[in-house]
PDB file with SEQRES, HELIX, SHEET and CRYST1 records, atoms N, CA, C and O in Angstrom:
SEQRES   1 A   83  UNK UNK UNK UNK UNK UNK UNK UNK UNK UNK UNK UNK UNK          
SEQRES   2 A   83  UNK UNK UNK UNK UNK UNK UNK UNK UNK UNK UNK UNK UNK          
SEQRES   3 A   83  UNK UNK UNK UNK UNK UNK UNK UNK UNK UNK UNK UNK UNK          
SEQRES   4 A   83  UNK UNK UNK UNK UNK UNK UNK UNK UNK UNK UNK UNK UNK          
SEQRES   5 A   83  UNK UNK UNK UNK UNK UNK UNK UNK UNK UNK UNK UNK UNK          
SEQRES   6 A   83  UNK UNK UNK UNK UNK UNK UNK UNK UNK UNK UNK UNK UNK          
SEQRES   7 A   83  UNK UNK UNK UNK UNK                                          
HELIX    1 AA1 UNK A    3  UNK A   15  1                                  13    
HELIX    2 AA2 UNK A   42  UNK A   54  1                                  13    
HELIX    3 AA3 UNK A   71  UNK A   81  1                                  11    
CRYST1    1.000    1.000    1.000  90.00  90.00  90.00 P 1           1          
ATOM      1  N   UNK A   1       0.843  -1.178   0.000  1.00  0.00           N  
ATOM      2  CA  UNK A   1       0.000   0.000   0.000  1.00  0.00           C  
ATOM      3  C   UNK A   1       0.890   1.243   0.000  1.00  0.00           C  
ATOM      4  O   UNK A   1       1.766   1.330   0.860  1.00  0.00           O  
ATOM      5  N   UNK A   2       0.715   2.272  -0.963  1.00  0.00           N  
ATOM      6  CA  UNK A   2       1.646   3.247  -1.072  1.00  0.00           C  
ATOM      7  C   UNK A   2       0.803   4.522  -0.074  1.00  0.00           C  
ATOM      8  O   UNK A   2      -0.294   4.410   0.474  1.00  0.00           O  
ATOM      9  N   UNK A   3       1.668   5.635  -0.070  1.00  0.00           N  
ATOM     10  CA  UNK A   3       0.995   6.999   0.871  1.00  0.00           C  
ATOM     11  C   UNK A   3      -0.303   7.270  -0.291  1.00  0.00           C  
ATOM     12  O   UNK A   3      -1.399   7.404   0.253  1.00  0.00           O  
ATOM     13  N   UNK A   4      -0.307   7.361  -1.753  1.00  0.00           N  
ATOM     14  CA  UNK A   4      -1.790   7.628  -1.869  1.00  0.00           C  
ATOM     15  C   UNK A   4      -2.845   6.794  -1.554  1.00  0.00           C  
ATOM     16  O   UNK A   4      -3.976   7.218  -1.314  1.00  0.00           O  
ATOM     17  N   UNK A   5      -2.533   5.636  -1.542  1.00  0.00           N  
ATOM     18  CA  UNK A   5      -3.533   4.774  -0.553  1.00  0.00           C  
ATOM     19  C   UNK A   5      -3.766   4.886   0.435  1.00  0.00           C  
ATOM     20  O   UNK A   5      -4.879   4.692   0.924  1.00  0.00           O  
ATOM     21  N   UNK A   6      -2.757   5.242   1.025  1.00  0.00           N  
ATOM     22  CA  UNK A   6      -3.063   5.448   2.452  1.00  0.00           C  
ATOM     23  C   UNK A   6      -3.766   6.319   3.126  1.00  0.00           C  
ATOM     24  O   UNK A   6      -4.376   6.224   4.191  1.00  0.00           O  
ATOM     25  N   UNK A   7      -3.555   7.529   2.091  1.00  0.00           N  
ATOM     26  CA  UNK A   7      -4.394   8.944   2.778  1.00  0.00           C  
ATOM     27  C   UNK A   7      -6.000   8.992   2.912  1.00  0.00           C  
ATOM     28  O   UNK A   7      -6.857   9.079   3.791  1.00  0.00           O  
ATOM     29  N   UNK A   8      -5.877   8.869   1.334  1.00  0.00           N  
ATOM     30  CA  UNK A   8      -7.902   8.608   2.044  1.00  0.00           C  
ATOM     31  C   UNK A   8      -8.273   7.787   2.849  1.00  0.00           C  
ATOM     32  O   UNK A   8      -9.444   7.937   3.196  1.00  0.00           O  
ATOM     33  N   UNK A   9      -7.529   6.634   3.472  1.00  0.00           N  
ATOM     34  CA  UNK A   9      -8.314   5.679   4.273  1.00  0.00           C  
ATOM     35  C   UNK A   9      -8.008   6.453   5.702  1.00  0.00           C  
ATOM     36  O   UNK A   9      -8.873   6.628   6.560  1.00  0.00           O  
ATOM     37  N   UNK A  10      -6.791   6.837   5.804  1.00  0.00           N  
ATOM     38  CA  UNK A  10      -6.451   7.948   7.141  1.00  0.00           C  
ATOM     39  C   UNK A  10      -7.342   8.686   7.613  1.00  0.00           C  
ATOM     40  O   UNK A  10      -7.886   8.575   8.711  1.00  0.00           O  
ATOM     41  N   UNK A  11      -7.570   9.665   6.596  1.00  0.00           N  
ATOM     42  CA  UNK A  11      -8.207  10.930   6.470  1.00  0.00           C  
ATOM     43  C   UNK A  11      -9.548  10.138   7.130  1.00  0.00           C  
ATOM     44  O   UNK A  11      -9.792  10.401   8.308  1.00  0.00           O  
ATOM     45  N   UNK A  12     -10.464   9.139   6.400  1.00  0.00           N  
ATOM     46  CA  UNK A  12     -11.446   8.760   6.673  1.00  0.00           C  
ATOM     47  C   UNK A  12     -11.165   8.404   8.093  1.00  0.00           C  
ATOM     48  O   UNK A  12     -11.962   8.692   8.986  1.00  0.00           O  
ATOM     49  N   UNK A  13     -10.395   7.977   8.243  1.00  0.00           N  
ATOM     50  CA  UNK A  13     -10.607   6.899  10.365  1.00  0.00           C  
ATOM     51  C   UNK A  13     -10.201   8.530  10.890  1.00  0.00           C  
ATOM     52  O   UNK A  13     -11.140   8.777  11.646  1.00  0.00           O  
ATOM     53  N   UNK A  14      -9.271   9.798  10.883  1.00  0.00           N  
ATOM     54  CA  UNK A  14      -9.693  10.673  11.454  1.00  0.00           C  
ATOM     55  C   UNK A  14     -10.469  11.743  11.614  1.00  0.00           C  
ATOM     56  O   UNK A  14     -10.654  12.530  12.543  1.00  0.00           O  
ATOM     57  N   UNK A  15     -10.961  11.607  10.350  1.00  0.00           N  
ATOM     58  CA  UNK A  15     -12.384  12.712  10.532  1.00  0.00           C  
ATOM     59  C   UNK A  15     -13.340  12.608  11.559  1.00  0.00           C  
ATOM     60  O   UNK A  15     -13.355  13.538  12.365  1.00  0.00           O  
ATOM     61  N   UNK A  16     -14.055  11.785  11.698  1.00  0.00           N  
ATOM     62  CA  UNK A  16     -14.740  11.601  13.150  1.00  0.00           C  
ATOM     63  C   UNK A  16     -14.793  11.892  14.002  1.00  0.00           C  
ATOM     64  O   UNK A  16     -15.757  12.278  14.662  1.00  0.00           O  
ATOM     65  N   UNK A  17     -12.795  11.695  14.446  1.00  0.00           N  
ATOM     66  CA  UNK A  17     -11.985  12.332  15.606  1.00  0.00           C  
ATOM     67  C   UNK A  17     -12.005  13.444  15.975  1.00  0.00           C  
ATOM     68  O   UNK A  17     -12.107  13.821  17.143  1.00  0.00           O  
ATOM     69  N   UNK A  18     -11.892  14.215  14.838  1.00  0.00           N  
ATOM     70  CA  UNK A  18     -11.261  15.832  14.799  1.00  0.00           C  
ATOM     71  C   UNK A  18     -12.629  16.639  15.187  1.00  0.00           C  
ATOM     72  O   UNK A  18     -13.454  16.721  14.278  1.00  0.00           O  
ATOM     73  N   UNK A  19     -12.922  17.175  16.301  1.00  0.00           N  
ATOM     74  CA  UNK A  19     -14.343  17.581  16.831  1.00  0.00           C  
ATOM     75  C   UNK A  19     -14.297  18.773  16.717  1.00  0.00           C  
ATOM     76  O   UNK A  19     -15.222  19.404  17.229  1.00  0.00           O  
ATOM     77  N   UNK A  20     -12.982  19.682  15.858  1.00  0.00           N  
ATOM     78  CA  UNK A  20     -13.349  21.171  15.776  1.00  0.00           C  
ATOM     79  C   UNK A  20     -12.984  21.244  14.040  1.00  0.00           C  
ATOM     80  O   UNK A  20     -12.519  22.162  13.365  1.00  0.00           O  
ATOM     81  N   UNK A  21     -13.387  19.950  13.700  1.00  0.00           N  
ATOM     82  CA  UNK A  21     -13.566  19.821  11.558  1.00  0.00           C  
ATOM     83  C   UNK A  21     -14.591  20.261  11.258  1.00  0.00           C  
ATOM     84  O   UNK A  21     -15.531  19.726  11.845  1.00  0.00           O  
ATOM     85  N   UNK A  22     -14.928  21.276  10.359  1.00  0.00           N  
ATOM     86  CA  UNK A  22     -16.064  21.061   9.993  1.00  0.00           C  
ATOM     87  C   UNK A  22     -16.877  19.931   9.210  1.00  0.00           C  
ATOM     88  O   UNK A  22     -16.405  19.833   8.077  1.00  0.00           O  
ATOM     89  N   UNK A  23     -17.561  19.357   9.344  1.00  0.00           N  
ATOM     90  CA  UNK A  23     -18.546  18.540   8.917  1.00  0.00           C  
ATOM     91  C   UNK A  23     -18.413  18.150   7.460  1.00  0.00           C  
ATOM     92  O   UNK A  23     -19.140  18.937   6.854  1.00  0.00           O  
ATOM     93  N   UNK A  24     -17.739  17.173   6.449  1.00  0.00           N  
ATOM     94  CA  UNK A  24     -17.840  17.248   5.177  1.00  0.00           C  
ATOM     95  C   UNK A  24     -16.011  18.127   5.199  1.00  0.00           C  
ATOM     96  O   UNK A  24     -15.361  18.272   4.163  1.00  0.00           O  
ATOM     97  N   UNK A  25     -15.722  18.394   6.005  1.00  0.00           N  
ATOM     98  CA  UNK A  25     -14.372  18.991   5.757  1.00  0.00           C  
ATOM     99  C   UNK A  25     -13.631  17.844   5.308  1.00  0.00           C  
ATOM    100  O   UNK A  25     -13.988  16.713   5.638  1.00  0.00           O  
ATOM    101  N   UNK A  26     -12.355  18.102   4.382  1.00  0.00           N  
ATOM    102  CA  UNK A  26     -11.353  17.417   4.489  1.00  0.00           C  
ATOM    103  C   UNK A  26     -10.439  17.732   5.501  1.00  0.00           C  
ATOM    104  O   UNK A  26     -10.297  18.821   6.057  1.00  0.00           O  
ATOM    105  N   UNK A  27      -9.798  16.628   5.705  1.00  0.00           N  
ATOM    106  CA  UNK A  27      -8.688  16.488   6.925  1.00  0.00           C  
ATOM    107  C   UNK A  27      -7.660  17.363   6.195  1.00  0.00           C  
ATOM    108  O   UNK A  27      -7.321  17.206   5.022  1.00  0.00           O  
ATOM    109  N   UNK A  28      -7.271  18.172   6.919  1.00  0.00           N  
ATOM    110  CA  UNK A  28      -5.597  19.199   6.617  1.00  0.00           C  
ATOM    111  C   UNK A  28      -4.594  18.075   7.324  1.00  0.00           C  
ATOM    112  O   UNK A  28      -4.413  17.977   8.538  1.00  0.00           O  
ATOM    113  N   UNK A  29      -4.093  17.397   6.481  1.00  0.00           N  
ATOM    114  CA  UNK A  29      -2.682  16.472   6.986  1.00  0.00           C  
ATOM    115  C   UNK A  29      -1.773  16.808   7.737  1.00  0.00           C  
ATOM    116  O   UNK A  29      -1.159  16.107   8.541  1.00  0.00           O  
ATOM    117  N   UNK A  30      -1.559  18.805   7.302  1.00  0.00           N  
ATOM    118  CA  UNK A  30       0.107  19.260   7.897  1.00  0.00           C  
ATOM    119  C   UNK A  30      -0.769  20.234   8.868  1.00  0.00           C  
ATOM    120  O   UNK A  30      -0.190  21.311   9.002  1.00  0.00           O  
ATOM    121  N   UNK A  31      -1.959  20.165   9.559  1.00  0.00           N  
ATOM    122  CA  UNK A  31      -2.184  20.623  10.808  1.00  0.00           C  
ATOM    123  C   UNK A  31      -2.148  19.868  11.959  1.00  0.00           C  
ATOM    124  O   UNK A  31      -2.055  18.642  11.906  1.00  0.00           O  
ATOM    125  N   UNK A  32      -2.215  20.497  13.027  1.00  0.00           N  
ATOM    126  CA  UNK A  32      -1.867  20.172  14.690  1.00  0.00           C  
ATOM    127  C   UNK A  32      -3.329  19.446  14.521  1.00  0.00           C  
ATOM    128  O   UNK A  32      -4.278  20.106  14.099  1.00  0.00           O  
ATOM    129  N   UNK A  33      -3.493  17.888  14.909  1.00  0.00           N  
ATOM    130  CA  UNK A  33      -4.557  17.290  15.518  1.00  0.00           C  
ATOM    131  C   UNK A  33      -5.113  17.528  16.585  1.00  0.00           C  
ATOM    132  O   UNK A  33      -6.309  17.262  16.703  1.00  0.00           O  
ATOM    133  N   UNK A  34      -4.218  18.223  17.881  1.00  0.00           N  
ATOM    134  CA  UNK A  34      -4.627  18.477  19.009  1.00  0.00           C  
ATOM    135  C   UNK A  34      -5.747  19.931  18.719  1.00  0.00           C  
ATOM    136  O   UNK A  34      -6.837  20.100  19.266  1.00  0.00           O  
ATOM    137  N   UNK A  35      -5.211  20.672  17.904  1.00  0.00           N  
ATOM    138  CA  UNK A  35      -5.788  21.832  17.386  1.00  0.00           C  
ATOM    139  C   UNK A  35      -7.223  21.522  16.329  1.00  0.00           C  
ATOM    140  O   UNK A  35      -8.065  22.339  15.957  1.00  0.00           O  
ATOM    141  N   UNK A  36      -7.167  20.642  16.148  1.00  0.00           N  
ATOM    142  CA  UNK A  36      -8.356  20.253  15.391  1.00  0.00           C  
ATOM    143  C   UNK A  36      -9.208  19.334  16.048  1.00  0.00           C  
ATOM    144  O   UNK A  36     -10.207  18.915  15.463  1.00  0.00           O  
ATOM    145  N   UNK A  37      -8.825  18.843  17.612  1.00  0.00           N  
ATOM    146  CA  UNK A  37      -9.852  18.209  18.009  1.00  0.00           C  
ATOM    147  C   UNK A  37      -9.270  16.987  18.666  1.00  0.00           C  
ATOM    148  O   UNK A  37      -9.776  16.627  19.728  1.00  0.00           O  
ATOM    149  N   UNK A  38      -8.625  16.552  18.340  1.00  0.00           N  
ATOM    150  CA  UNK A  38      -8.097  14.851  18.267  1.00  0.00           C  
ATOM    151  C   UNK A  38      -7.537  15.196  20.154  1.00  0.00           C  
ATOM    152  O   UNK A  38      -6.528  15.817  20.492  1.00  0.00           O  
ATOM    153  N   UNK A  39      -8.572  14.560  21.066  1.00  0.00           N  
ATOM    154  CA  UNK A  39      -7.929  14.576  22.462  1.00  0.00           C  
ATOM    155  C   UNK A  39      -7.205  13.180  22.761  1.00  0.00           C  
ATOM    156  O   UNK A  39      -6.805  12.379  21.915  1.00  0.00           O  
ATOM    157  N   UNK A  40      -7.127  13.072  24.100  1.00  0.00           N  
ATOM    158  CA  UNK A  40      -6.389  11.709  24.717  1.00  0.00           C  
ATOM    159  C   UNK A  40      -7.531  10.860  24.501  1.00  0.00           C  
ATOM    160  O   UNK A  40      -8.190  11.898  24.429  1.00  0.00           O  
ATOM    161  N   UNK A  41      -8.184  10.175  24.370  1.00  0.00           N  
ATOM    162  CA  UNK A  41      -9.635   9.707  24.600  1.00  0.00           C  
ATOM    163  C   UNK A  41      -9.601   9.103  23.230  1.00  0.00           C  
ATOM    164  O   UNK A  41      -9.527   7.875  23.185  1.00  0.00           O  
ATOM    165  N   UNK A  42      -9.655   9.929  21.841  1.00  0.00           N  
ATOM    166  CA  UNK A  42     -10.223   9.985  20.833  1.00  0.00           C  
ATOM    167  C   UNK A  42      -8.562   9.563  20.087  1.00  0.00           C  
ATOM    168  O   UNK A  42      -8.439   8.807  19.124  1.00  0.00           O  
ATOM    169  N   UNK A  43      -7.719  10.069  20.611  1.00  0.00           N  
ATOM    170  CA  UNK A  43      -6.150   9.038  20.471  1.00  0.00           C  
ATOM    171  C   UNK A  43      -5.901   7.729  20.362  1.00  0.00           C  
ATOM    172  O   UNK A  43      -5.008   7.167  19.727  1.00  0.00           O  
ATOM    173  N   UNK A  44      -7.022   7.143  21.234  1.00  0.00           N  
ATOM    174  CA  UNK A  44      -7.119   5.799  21.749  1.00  0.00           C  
ATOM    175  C   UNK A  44      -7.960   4.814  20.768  1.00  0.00           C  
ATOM    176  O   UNK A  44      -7.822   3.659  20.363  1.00  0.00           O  
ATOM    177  N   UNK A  45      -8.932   5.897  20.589  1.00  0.00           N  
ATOM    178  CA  UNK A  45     -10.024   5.361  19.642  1.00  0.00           C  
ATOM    179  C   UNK A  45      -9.438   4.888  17.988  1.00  0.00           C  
ATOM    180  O   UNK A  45      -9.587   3.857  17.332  1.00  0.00           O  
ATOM    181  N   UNK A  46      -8.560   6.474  17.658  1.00  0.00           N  
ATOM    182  CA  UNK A  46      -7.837   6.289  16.325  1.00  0.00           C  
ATOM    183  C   UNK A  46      -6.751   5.387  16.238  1.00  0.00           C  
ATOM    184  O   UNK A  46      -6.483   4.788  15.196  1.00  0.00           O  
ATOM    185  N   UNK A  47      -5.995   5.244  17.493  1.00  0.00           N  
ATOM    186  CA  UNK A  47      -5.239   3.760  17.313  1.00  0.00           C  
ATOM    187  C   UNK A  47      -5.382   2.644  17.154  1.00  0.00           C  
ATOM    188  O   UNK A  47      -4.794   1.930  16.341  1.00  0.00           O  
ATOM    189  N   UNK A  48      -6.473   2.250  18.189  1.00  0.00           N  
ATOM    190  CA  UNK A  48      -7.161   0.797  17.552  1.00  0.00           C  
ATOM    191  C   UNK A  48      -7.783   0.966  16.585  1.00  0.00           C  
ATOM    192  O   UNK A  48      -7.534  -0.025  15.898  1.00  0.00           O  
ATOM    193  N   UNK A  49      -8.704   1.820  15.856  1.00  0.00           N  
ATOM    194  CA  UNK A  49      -9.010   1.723  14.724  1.00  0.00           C  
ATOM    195  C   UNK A  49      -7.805   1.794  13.270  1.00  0.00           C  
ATOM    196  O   UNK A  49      -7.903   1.239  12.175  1.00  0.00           O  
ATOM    197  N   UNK A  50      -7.137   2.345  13.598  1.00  0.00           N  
ATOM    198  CA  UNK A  50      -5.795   2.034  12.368  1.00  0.00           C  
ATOM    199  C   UNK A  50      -5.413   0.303  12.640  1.00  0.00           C  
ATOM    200  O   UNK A  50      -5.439  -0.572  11.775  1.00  0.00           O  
ATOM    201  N   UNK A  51      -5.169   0.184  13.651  1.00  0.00           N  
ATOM    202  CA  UNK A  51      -4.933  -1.138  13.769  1.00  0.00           C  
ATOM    203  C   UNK A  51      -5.886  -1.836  13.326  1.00  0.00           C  
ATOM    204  O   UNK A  51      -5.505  -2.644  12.480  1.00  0.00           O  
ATOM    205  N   UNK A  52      -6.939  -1.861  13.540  1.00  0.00           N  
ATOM    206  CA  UNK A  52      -7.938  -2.765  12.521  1.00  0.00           C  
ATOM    207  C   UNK A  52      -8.253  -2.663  11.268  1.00  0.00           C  
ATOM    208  O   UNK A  52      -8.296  -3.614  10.488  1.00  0.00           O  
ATOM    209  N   UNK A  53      -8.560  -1.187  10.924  1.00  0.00           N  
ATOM    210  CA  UNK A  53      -8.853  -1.110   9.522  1.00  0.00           C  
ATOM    211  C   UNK A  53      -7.690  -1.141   8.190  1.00  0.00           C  
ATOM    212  O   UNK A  53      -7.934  -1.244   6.988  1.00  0.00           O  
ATOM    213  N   UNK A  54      -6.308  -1.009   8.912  1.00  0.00           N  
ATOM    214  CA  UNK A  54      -5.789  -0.928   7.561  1.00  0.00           C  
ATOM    215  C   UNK A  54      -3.988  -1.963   8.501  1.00  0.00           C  
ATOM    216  O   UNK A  54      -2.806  -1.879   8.167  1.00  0.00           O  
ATOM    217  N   UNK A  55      -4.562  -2.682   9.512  1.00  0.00           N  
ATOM    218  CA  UNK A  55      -3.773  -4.325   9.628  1.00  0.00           C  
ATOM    219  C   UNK A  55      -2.055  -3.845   9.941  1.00  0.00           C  
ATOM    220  O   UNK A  55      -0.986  -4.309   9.544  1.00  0.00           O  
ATOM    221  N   UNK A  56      -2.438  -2.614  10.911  1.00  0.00           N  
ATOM    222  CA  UNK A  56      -0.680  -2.520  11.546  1.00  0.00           C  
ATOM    223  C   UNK A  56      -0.833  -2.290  12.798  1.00  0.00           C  
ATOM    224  O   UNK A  56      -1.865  -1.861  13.314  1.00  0.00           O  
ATOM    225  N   UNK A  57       0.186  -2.563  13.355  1.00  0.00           N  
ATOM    226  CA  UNK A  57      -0.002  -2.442  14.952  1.00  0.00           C  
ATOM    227  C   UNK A  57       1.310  -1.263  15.030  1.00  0.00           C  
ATOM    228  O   UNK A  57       2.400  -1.371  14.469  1.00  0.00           O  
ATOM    229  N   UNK A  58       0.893  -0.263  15.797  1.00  0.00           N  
ATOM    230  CA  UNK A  58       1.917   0.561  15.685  1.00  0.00           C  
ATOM    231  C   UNK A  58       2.640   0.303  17.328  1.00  0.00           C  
ATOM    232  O   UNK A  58       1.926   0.532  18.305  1.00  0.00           O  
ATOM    233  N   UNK A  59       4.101  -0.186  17.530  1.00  0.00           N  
ATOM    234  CA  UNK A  59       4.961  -0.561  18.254  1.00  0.00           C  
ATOM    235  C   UNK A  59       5.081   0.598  19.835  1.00  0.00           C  
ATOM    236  O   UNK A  59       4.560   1.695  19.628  1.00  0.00           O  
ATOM    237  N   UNK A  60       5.486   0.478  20.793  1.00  0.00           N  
ATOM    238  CA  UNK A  60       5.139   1.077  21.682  1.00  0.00           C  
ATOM    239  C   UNK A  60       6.241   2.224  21.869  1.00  0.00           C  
ATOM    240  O   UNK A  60       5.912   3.138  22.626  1.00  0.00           O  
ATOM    241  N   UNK A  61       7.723   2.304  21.175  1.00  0.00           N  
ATOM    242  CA  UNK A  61       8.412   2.981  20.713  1.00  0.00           C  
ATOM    243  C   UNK A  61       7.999   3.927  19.639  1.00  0.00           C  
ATOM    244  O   UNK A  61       8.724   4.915  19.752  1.00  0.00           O  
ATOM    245  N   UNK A  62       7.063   4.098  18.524  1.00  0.00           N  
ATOM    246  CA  UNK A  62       6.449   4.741  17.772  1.00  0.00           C  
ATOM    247  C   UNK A  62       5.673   5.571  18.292  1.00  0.00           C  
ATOM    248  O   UNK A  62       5.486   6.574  17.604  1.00  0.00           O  
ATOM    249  N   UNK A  63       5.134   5.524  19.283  1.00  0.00           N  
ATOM    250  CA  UNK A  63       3.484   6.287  19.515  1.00  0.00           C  
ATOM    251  C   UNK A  63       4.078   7.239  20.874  1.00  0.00           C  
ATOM    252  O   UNK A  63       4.168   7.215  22.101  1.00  0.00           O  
ATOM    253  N   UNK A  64       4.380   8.019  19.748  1.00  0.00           N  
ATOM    254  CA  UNK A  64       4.794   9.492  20.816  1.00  0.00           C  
ATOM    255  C   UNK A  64       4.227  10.638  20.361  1.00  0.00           C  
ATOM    256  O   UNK A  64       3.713  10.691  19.244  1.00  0.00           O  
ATOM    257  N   UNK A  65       4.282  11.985  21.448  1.00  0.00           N  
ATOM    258  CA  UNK A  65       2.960  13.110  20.805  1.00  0.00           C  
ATOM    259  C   UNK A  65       3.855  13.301  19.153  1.00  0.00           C  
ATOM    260  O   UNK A  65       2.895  13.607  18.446  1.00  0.00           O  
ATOM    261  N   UNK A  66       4.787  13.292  18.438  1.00  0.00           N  
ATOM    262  CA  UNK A  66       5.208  13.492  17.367  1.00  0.00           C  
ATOM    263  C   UNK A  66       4.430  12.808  16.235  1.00  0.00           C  
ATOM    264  O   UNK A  66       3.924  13.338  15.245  1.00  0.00           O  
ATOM    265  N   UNK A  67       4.444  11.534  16.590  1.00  0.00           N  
ATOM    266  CA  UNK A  67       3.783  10.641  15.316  1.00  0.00           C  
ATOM    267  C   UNK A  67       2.286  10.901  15.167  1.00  0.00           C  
ATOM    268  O   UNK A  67       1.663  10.789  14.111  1.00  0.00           O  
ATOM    269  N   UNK A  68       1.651  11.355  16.653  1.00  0.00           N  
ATOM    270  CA  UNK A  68       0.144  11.818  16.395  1.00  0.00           C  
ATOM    271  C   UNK A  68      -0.014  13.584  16.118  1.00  0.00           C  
ATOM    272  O   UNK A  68      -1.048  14.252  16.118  1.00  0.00           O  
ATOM    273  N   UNK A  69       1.090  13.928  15.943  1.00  0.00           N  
ATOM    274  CA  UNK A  69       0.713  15.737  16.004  1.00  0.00           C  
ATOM    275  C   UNK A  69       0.293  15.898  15.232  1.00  0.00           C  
ATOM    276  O   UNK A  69      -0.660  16.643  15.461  1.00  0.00           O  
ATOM    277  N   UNK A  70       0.416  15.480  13.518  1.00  0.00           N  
ATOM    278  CA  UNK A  70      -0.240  15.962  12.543  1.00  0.00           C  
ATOM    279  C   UNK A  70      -0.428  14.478  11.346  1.00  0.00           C  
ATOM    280  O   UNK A  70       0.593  13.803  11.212  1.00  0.00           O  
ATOM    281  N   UNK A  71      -1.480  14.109  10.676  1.00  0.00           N  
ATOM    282  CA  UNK A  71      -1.869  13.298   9.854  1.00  0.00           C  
ATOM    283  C   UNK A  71      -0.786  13.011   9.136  1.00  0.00           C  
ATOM    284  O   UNK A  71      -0.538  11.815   9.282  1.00  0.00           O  
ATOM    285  N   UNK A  72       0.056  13.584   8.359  1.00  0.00           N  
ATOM    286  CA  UNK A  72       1.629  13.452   7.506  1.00  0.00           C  
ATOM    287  C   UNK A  72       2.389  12.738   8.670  1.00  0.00           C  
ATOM    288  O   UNK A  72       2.967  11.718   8.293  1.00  0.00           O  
ATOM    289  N   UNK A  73       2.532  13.055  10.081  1.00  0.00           N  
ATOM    290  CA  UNK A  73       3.692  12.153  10.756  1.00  0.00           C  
ATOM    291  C   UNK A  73       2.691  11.021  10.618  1.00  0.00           C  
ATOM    292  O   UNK A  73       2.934  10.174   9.758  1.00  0.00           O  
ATOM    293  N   UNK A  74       1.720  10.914  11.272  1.00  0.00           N  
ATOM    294  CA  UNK A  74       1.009   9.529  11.515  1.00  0.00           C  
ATOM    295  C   UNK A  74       1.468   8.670   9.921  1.00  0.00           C  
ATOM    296  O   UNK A  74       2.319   7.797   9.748  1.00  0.00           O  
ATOM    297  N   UNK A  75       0.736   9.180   9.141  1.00  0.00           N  
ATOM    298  CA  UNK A  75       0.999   8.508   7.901  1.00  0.00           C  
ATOM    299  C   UNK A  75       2.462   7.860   7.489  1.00  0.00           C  
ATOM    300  O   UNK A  75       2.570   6.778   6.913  1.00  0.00           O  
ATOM    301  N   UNK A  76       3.628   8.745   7.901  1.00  0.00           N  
ATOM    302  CA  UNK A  76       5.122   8.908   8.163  1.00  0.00           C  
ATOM    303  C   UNK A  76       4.973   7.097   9.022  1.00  0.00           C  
ATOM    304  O   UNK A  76       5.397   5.945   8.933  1.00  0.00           O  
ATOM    305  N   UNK A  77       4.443   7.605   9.480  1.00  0.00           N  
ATOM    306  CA  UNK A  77       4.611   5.871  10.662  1.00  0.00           C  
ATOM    307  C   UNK A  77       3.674   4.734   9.912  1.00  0.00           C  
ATOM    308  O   UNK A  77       4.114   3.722   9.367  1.00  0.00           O  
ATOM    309  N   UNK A  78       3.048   4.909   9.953  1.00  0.00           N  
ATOM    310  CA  UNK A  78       1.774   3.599   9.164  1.00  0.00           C  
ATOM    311  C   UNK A  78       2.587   3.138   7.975  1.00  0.00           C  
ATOM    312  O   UNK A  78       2.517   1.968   7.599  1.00  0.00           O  
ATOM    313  N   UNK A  79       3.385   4.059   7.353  1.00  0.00           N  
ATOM    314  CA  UNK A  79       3.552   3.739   5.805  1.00  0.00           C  
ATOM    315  C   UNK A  79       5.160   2.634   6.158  1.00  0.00           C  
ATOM    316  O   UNK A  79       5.566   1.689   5.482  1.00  0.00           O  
ATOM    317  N   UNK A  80       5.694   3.151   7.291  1.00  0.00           N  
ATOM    318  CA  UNK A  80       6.818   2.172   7.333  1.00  0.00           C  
ATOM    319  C   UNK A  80       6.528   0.911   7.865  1.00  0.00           C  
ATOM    320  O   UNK A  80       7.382   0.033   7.982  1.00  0.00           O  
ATOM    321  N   UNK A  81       5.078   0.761   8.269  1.00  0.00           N  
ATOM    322  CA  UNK A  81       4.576  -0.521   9.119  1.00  0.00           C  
ATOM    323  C   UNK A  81       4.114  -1.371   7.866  1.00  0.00           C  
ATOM    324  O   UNK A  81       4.541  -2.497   7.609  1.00  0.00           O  
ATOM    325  N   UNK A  82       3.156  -0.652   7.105  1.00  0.00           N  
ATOM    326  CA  UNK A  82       2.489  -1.569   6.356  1.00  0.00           C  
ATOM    327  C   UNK A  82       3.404  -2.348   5.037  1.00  0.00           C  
ATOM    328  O   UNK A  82       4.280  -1.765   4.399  1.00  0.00           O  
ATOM    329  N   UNK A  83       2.922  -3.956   4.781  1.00  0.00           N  
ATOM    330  CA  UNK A  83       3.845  -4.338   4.520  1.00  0.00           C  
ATOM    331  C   UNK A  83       3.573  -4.140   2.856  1.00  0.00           C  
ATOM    332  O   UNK A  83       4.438  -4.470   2.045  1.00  0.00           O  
TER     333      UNK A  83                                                      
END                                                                             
């Protein structure tokens, strides 16, 4: 699976998340998630859901506030997981 595959399925598992998106918005990749909504709570939610929907487990060395600050790091990480 390459990064254009990857993005729309991203974008889709964090839209939900992001509780200050507008509605029908697209996800801005190179913005602050915390700034768009994405709390500790809803962190939790988007991890197991990456892990299920697109079959990577992201390692316990990976998942630091960096890899979740903005959709491009996350993606940055998923894309070196998936095989």
């Amino acid at each position: 699976m390459t990064a254009t595959d990857l993005t729309p399925k991203l974008q889709a598992i964090l839209s939900p998340k992001l509780r200050f998106l507008a509605p029908g918005a697209a996800v801005p990749m190179d913005e602050d998630l915390g700034k768009l909504g994405l709390d500790s709570m809803a962190s939790i939610d988007l991890l197991m859901e990456i892990e299920q929907e697109l079959g990577v487990q992201i390692p316990d060395d990976m998942m630091t506030a960096d890899t979740f600050s903005t959709g491009n790091h996350l993606l940055a990480v998923i894309e070196k997981l998936v095989p």
